[in-house]
C-alpha positions in Angstrom: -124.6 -45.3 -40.5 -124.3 -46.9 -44.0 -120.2 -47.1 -43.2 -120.9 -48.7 -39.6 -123.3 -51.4 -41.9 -120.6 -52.1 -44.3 -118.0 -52.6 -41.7 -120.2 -55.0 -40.1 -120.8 -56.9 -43.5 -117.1 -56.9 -44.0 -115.8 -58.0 -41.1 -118.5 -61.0 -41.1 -117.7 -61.9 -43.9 -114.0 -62.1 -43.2 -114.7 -64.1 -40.2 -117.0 -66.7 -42.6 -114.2 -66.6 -44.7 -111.2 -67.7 -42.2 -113.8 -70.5 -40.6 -114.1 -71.5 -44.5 -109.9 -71.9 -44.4 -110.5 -74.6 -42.0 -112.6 -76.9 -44.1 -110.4 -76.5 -47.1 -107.0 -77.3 -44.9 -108.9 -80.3 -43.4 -110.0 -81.4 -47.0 -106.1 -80.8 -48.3 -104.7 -83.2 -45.2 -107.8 -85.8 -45.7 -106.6 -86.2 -49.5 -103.1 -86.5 -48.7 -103.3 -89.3 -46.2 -106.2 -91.2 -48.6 -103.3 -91.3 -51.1 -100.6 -91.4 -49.2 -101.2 -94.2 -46.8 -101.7 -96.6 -50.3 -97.7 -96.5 -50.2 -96.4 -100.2 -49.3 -92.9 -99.6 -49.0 -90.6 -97.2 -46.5 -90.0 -93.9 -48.2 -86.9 -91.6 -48.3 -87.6 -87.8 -48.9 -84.5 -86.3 -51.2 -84.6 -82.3 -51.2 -82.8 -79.7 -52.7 -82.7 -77.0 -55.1 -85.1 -76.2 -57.9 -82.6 -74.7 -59.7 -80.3 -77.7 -60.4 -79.9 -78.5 -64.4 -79.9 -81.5 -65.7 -75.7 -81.2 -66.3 -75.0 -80.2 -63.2 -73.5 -82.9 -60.3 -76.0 -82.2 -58.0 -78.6 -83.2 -60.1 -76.9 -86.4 -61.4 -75.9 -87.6 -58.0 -79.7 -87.0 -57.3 -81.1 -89.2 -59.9 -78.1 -92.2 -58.9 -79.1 -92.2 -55.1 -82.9 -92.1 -55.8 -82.3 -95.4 -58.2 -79.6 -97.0 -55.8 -82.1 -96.5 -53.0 -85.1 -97.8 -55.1 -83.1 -101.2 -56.1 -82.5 -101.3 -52.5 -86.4 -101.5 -51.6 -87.1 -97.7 -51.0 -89.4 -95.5 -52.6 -88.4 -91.5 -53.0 -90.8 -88.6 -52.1 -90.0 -85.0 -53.3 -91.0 -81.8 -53.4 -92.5 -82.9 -57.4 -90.7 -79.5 -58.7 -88.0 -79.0 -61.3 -83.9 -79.2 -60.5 -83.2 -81.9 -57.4 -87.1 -83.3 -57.1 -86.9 -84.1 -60.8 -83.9 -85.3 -61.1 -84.5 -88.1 -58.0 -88.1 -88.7 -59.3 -86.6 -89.6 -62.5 -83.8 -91.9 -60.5 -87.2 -93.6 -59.0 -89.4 -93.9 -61.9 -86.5 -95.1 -64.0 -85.5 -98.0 -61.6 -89.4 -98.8 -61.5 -90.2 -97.7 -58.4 -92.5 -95.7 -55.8 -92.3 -91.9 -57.0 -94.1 -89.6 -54.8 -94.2 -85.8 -55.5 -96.0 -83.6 -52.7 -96.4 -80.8 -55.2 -96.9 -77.2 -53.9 -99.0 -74.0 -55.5 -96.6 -71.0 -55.8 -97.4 -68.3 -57.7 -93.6 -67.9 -59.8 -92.5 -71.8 -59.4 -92.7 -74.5 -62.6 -95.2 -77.5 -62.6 -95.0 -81.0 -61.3 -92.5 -82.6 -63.0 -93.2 -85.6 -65.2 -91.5 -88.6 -63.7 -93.6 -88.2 -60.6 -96.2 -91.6 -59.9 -98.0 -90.4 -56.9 -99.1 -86.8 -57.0 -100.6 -84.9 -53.8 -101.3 -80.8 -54.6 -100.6 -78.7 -51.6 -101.7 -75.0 -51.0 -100.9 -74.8 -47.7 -96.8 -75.3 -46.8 -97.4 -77.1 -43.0 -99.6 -79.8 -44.5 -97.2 -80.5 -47.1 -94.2 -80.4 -44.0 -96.3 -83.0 -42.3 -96.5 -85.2 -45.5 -92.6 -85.3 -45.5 -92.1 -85.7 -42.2 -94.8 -89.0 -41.8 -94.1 -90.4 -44.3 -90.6 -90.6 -44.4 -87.9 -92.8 -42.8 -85.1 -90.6 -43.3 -84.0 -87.2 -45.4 -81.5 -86.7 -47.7 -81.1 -82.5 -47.9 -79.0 -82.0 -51.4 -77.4 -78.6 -51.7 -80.4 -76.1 -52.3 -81.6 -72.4 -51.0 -83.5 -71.2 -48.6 -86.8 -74.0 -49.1 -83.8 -76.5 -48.4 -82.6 -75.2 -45.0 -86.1 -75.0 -44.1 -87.3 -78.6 -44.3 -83.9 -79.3 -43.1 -84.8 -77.0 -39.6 -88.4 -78.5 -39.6 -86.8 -81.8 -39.8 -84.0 -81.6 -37.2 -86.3 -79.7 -34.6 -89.2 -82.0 -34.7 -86.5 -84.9 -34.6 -84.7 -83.1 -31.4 -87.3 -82.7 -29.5 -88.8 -85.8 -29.5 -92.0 -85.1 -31.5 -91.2 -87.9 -34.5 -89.6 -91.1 -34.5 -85.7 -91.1 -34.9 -85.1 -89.1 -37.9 -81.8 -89.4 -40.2 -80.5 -86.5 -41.9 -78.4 -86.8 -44.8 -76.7 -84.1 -45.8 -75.1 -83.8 -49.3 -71.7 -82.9 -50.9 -69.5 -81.9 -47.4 -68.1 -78.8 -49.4 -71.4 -76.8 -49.9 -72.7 -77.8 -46.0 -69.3 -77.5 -44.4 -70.1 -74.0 -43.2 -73.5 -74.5 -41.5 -71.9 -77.4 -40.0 -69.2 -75.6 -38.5 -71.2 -72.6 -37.4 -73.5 -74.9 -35.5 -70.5 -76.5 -33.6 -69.0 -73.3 -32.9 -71.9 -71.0 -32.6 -75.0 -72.8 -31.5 -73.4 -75.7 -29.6 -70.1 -73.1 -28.1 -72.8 -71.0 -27.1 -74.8 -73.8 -25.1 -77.8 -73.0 -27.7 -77.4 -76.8 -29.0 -75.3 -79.6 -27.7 -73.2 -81.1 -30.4 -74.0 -84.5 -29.5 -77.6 -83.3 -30.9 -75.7 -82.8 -34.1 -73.5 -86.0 -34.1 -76.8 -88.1 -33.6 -79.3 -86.3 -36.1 -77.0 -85.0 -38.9 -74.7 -87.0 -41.0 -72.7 -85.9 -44.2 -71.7 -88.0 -47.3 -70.2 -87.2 -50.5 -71.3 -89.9 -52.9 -74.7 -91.6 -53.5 -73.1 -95.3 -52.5 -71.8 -93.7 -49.1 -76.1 -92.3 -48.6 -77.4 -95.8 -49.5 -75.0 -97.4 -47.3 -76.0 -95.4 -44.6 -79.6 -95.7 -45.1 -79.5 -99.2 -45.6 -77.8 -99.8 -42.2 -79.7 -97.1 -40.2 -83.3 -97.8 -41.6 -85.4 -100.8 -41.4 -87.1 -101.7 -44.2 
């Protein structure tokens, strides 16, 4: 009888416990928006990897198309992380403009980094998707790992489908993405999984920052 009791008590308060989850994911998204829809200009979300040094191309070219795109009326929201979200929140806060960081709680992952202007702190990974994908006009996907590709998927699925506004996806350096690009001509879209005019119309690849800001500044109204 005491084991039946204690069972009880546990899985009660389990099921207090997930309701609980609920309040705090509605208090993360109310505190996101509060800050969030402050921003007065059109944004442009730049990702990449957390890995990328400060002497490294990627980073560099990170930092030059988040300034080229602030002098052009932008502002830049990143992940707030080390490697590519620095290096374009630096590019944004240099030039003297809006420098958002939608910062995420890992357990093994670095702080926000310090050239960020407007912080939001995430827990919970598909409030901090939503972030990116409402309040941005367009994404620019920098080489990067696996968090990369998946804002990239989020952001070309939502986009496909209809369930946001045209979305235009920048992808970065034509060497490192050549081989997802190819293998979603040939596989998804040769095996009728895709069409490729879904690709031609969501995804397009540049190889400097003046060829992203032309782009942008052609595609997106501002």
């Amino acid at each position: 009888m005491p084991e039946l009791q204690q069972n009880i008590v546990d899985d009660l308060a389990s099921v207090t416990t997930e309701s609980w989850r609920t309040f705090r994911i509605m208090s993360e998204m109310v505190g996101a928006l509060d800050v969030l829809n402050a921003l007065t200009v059109n944004c442009i979300s730049i990702f990449g990897s957390a890995r990328s040094t400060p002497d490294s191309k990627t980073y560099q070219d990170a930092e030059k198309i988040a300034r080229m795109l602030v002098q052009e009326g932008f502002g830049i929201i990143t992940g707030g992380g080390p490697g590519v979200m620095e290096a374009a929140n630096k590019g944004a806060t240099e030039a003297g403009g809006v420098s958002v960081g939608l910062h995420i709680h890992l357990p093994h992952e670095q702080g926000c980094n310090p050239y960020v202007k407007t912080r939001c702190d995430f827990r919970y990974f598909f409030i901090r998707k939503f972030m990116f994908v409402k309040y941005a006009m367009a994404y620019v996907v920098m080489p990067g790992g696996m968090g990369t590709v998946d804002e990239l998927a989020e952001a070309f699925v939502l986009a496909q489908t209809g369930r946001t506004r045209p979305f235009p996806i920048i992808l970065y350096d034509s060497g490192y993405w050549k081989g997802l690009v190819d293998w979603l001509r040939t596989s998804m879209a040769g095996n009728g999984y895709i069409r490729e005019a879904e690709i031609d119309k969501l995804v397009t690849v540049c190889d400097t920052p003046e060829e992203v800001v032309r782009h942008l500044c052609r595609i997106v109204i501002l």
